[in-house]
C-alpha angles and dihedrals in degrees: 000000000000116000097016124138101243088066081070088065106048126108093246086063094043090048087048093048092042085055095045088045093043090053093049084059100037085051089046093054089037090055089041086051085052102045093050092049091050081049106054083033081068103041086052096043083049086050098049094045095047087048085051098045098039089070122135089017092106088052097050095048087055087050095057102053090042090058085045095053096042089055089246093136097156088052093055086043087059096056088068125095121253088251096057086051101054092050088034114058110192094244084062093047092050093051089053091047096049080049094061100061090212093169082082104059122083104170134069122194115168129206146234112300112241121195116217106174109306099342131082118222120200128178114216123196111219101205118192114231092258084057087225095117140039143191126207124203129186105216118188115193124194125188115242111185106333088328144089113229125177112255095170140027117178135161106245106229 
């Protein structure tokens, strides 16, 4: 009887085919439950290191508007990488600044960090104290030595 056809049909080979059936799925659910572990394993690893190295970014930022409101303009100036200012002459930042009308704006929120190589990049709404108009600005900020300095400022159209 070895070997004959019927042997296909009986219940030891459907229970053997039912295990075997019954581990392929339990492997496949076990390696989704570990890819999605190793993924959000990631997304939280990426947070945490965007919250740590994002550090000093919110001062700065203070600092910069409070040198602005107090007419300290060189000072402010001063906050920005080499590399803004040579692109960025202080006439020109000046005129940019004078654009921006920022006497009018009272309120500061600040977005959501994103990371681009080694710079951060922020987007802040300005928001007047009517709340009936708002300015966004993209900031990028790069570290030079142990400090964040500003390398772009840009309306955000």
């Amino acid at each position: 009887w070895y070997g004959d056809h019927r042997d296909l049909h009986t219940a030891y080979r459907r229970q053997r085919q039912m295990c075997i059936r019954d581990r392929v799925k339990d492997i496949g659910i076990k390696a989704l439950l570990v890819g999605g572990a190793v993924l959000v394993s990631f997304w939280t690893f990426n947070a945490v290191k965007l919250v740590i190295s994002a550090r000093g970014i919110n001062p700065l930022v203070r600092k910069f508007f409070d040198q602005i409101a107090a007419g300290r303009i060189d000072a402010a100036y001063g906050l920005t990488t080499k590399t803004y200012k040579t692109h960025v002459k202080r006439q020109d930042f000046l005129k940019f600044l004078a654009s921006l009308n920022l006497n009018k704006y009272r309120n500061l929120k600040s977005g959501r960090p994103r990371v681009q190589e080694d710079q951060i990049i922020i987007t802040l709404n300005l928001k007047s104290e009517d709340k009936q108009d708002e300015l966004p600005l993209d900031f990028t900020f790069a570290k030079t030595d142990n400090d964040w300095k500003i390398d772009r400022i840009a309306k955000v159209n």
